[in-house]
C-alpha positions, 0 to 999 in steps of 0.5 A, a space after each residue: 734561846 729566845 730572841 727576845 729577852 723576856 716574855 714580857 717584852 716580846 709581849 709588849 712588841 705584840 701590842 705594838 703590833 696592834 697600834 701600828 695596826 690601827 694607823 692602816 684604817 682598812 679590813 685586815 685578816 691574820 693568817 698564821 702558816 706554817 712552813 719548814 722554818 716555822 709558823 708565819 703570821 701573815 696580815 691580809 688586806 686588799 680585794 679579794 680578787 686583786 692582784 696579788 704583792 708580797 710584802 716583806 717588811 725590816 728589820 726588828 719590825 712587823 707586818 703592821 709597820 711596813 703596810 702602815 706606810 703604804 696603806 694605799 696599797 691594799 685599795 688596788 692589790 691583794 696584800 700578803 704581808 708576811 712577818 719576817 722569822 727572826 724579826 717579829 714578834 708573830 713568827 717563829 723566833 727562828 734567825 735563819 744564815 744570813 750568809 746563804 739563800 735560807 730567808 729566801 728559801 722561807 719567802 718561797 715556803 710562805 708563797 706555797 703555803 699562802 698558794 700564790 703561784 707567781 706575785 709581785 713582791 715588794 721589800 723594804 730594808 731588811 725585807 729587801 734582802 729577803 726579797 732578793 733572796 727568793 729572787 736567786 731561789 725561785 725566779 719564776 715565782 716573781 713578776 716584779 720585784 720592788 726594793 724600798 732602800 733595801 739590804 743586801 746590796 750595798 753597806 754603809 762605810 766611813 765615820 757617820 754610820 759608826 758615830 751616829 748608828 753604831 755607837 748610840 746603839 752600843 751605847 744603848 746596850 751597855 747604859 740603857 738612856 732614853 737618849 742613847 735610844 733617841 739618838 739612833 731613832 733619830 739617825 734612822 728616821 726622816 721625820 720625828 714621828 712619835 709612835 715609831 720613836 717610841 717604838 725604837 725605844 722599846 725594840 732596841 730594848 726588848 730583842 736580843 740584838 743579832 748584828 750578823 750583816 746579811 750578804 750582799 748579791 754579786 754581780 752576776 747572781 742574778 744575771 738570769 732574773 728576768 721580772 721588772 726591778 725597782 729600787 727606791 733609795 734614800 739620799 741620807 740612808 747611813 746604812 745603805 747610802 741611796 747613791 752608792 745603792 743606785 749605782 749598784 742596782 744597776 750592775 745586779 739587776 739586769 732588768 732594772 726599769 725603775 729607781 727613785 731617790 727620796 730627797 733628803 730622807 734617812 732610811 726610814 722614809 716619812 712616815 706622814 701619809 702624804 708622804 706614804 701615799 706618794 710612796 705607794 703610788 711610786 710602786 703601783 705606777 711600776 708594778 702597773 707598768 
């Protein structure tokens, strides 16, 4: 079964796609790999002979929408920014077990594929799980590891994330409102930008939603990871509460040089480019260290 609910609307989130690429204002190459899981459509920015970032983006997302936040990026790295299977609308619509290592087994299909021996990988959200996912699989492969208020760490609990995620999400499925849709935007998002509002509205819409929560790591599963760690956490994430994911990021990731808090941010961080910029310049200060 697709895991989207018709072509139309996969096709709509594809023109998306292309909008949110307009707003990276840089030289861009798509590349489409193939791997054991699928074909991969990977976006391409950055000088040729700069060092290399994997960037893996969230959830129900794309390339395009993950390097439009850090556009800055791809003036100092080479970026492969890769479009999670299951989460795209340019991969395969493949949704591998969140309960195992498969993402992270894709993840290292797509850096043999693309012929990247060792690179530094940044993850955002869901991408985040990913990201620790080829951490546990192929260690090696990682010079440094940069987390963006990932999953797979730590989940949301008590009433705000069921009143003010869950439900309006339900909700949504069940009488489709323009509102019902806003009211989650809204609880995900630290500014009210419109483009990413109106996206929301059509995601929540156009998949098939798969509420399987990926595994978080345990204490000890990556006690022998030896590469950089950063986590940046938000201090209003509902989802993964920044304090709750800073405590535990010290206890996973034995070498964790890094964390940041984003100040008043929900789990989407600004997506204004100041914001975006200071963002990106968070990253390059510790993968450059």
């Amino acid at each position: 079964m697709s895991i989207f609910r018709s072509p139309a609307d996969k096709d709509a989130l594809i023109a998306w796609h292309h909008r949110f690429r307009e707003r990276i204002g840089r030289p861009m190459d798509s590349r489409v790999i193939d791997t054991t899981f699928g074909v991969t459509h990977v976006l391409v920015a950055g000088p040729v002979d700069a060092p290399p970032l994997v960037l893996l983006h969230g959830a129900l997302a794309s390339s395009a929408h993950a390097l439009s936040v850090v556009p800055t990026l791809a003036d100092r790295y080479r970026v492969f920014a890769l479009d999670v299977i299951g989460q795209s609308p340019l991969s395969a619509e493949n949704r591998p077990d969140v309960n195992g290592n498969a993402y992270g087994e894709w993840a290292l299909a797509c850096l043999d594929a693309l012929a990247l021996g060792r690179t530094a990988v940044l993850g955002v959200s869901w991408g985040g799980f990913v990201a620790c996912r080829l951490a546990v699989v192929a260690p090696e492969r990682i010079t440094a590891l940069s987390l963006v208020v990932p999953a797979g760490i730590v989940s949301g609990y008590g009433w705000e994330p069921v009143v003010k995620l869950a439900f309006p999400m339900l909700l949504s499925r069940i009488v489709p409102s323009r509102r019902n849709f806003e009211r989650f935007a809204e609880a995900q998002l630290t500014v009210r930008d419109p483009l990413w509002v109106d996206y929301l509205v059509d995601a929540l819409q156009a998949f098939r939603m798969d509420f399987r929560a990926p595994r978080n790591l345990s204490d000890d599963e990556l006690a022998a990871f030896g590469a950089p760690v950063q986590v940046i956490a938000a201090e209003r994430d509902l989802m993964f509460p920044g304090a709750r994911l800073l405590e535990r990021a010290r206890r996973v990731f034995p070498n964790l040089r890094s964390t940041e808090m984003l100040a008043g941010a929900r789990h989407s961080p600004s997506t204004e480019p100041e914001a975006g910029r200071a963002l990106a310049a968070s990253i390059a200060r510790f993968l450059d260290a």
